[in-house]
TIMI-345427 format. One record per residue (C-alpha): x, y, z; residue in one letter; residue number from 1. Coordinates in nm, 3 decimals, padded with zeros to 5 digits. Layout:
BEGIN
<site><xx>X</xx><yy>Y</yy><zz>Z</zz><rest>A</rest><nr>NUM</nr></site>
...
***
This chain:
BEGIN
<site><xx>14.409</xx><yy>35.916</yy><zz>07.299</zz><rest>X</rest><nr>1</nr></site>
<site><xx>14.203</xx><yy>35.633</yy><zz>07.537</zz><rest>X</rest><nr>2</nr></site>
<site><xx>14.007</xx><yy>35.555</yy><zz>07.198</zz><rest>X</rest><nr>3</nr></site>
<site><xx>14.339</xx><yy>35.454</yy><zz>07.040</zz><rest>X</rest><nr>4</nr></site>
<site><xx>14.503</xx><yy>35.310</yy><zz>07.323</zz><rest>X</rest><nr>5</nr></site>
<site><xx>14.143</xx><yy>35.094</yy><zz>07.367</zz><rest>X</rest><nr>6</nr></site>
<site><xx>14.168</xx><yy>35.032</yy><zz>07.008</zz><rest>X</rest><nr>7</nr></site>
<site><xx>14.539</xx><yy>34.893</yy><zz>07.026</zz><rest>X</rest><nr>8</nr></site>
<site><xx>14.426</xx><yy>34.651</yy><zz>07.325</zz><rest>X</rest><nr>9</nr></site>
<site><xx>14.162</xx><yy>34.501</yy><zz>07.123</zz><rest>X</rest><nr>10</nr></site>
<site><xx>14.362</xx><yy>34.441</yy><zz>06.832</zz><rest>X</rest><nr>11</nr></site>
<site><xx>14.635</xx><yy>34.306</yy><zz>06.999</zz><rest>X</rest><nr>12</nr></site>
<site><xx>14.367</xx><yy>34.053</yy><zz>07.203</zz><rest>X</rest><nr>13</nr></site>
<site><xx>14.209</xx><yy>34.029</yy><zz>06.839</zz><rest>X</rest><nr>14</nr></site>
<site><xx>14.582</xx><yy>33.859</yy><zz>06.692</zz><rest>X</rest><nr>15</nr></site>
<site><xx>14.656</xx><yy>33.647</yy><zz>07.017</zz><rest>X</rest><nr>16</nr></site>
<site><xx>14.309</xx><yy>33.538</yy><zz>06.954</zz><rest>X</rest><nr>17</nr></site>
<site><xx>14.333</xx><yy>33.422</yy><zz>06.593</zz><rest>X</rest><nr>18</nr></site>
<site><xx>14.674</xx><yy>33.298</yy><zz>06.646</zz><rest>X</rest><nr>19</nr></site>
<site><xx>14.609</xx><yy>33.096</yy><zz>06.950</zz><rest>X</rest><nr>20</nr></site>
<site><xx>14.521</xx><yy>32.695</yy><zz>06.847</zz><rest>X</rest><nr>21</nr></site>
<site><xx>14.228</xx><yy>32.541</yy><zz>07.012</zz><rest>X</rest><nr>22</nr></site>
<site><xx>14.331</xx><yy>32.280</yy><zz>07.303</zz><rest>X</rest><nr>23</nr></site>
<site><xx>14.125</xx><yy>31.981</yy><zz>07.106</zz><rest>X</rest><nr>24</nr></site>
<site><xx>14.162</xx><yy>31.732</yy><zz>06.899</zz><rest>X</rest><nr>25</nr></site>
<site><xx>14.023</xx><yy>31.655</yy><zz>06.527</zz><rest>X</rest><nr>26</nr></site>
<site><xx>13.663</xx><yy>31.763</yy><zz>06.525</zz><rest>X</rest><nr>27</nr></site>
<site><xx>13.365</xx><yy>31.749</yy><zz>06.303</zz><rest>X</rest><nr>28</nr></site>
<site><xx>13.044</xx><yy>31.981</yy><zz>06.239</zz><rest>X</rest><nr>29</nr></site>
<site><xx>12.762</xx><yy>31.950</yy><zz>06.056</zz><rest>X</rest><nr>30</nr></site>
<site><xx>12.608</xx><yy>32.282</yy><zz>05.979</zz><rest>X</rest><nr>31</nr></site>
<site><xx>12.230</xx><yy>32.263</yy><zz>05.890</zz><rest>X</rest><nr>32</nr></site>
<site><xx>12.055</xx><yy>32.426</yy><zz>05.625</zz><rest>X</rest><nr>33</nr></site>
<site><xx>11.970</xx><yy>32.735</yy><zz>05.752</zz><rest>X</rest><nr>34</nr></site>
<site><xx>12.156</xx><yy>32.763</yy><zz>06.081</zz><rest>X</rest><nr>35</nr></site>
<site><xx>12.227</xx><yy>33.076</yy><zz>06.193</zz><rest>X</rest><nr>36</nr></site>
<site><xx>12.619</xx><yy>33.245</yy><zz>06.241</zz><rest>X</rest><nr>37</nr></site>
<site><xx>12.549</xx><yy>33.236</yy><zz>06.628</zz><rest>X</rest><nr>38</nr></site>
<site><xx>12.441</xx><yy>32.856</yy><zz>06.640</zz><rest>X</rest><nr>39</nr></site>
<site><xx>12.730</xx><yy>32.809</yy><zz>06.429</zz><rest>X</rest><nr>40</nr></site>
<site><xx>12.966</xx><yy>32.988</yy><zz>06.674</zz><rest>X</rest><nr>41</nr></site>
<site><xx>12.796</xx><yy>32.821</yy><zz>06.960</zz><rest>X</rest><nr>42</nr></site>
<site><xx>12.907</xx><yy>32.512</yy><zz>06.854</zz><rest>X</rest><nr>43</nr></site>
<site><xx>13.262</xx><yy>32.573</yy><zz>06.731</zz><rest>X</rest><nr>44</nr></site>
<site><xx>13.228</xx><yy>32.735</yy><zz>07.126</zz><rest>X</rest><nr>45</nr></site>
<site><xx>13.110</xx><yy>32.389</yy><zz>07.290</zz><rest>X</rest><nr>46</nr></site>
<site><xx>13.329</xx><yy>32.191</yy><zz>07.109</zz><rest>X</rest><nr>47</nr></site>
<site><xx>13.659</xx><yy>32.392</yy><zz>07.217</zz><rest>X</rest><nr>48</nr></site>
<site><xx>13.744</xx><yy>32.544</yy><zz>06.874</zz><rest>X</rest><nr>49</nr></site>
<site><xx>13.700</xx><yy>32.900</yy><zz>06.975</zz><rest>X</rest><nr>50</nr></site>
<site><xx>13.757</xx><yy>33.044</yy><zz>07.294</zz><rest>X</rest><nr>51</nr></site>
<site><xx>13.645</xx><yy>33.349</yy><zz>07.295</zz><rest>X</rest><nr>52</nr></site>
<site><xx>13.267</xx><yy>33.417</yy><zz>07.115</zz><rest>X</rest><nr>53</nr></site>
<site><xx>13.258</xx><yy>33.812</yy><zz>07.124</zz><rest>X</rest><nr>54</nr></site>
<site><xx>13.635</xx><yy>33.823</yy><zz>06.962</zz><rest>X</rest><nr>55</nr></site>
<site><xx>13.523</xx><yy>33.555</yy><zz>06.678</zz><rest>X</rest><nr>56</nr></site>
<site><xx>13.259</xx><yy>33.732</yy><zz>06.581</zz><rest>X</rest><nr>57</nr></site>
<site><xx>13.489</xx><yy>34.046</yy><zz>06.569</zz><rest>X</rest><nr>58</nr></site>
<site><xx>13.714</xx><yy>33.884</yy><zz>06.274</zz><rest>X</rest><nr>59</nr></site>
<site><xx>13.368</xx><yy>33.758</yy><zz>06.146</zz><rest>X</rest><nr>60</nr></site>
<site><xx>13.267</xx><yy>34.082</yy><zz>06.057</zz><rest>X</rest><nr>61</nr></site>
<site><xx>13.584</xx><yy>34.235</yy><zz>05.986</zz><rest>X</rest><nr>62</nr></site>
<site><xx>13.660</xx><yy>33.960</yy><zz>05.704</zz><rest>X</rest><nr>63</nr></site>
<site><xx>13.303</xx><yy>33.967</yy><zz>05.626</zz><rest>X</rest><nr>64</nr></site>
<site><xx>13.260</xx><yy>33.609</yy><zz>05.683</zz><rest>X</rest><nr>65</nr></site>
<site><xx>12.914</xx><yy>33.573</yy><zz>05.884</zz><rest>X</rest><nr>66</nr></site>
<site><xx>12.747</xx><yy>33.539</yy><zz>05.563</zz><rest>X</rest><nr>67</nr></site>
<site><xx>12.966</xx><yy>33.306</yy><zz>05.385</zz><rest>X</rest><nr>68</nr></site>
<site><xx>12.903</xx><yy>33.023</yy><zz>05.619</zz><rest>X</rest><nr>69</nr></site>
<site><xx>12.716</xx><yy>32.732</yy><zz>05.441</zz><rest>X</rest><nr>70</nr></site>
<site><xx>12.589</xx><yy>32.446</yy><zz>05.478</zz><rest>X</rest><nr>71</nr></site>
<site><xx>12.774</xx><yy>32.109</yy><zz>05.484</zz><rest>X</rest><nr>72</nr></site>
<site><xx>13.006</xx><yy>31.938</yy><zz>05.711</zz><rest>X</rest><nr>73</nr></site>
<site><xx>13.329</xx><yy>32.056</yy><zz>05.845</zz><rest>X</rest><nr>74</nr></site>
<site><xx>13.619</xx><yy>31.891</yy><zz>05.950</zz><rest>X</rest><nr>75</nr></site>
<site><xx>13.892</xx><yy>32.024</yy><zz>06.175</zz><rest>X</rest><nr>76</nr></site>
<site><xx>14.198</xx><yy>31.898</yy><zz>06.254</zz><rest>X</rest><nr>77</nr></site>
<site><xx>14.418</xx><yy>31.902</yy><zz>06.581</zz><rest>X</rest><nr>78</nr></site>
<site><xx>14.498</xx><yy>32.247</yy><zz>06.726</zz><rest>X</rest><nr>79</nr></site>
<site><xx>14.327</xx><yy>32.436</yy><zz>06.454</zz><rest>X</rest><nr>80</nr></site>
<site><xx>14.320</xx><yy>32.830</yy><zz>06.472</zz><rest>X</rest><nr>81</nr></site>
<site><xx>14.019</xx><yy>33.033</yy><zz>06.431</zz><rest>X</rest><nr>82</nr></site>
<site><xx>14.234</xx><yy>33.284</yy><zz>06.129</zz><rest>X</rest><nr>83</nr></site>
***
């Protein structure tokens, strides 16, 4: 019963999460030949386009999206959302 009430918490904090739009403005990032998915989510953290590291990584993994990150450069606009 805790293990479902636990896992209810976390997905509602997982939705809020996605749905929630960063407080910044446009943005750019250049992601570099072989950077790794936690640089990556470092930055996107510095630069105020995810709030919360441990719950991005979550929907990482769940879409199965760590490893589908590539090179190039990205460009965000105003009050994106991480989903």
């Amino acid at each position: 019963m805790a293990l479902m009430i636990l896992g209810g918490v976390l997905g509602v904090n997982l939705w809020v999460f996605i749905e929630t739009p960063a407080e910044t403005g446009a943005e750019t990032l250049e992601v570099e030949r072989g950077m790794s998915p936690g640089r990556v989510i470092e930055i996107l953290h510095g630069k105020k386009l995810i709030s919360n590291i441990p719950l991005f990584k979550l929907y990482l993994f769940l879409k199965g999206a760590a490893s589908k990150i590539r090179a190039g450069e990205y460009h965000f606009p105003p009050r994106v959302t991480p989903a």
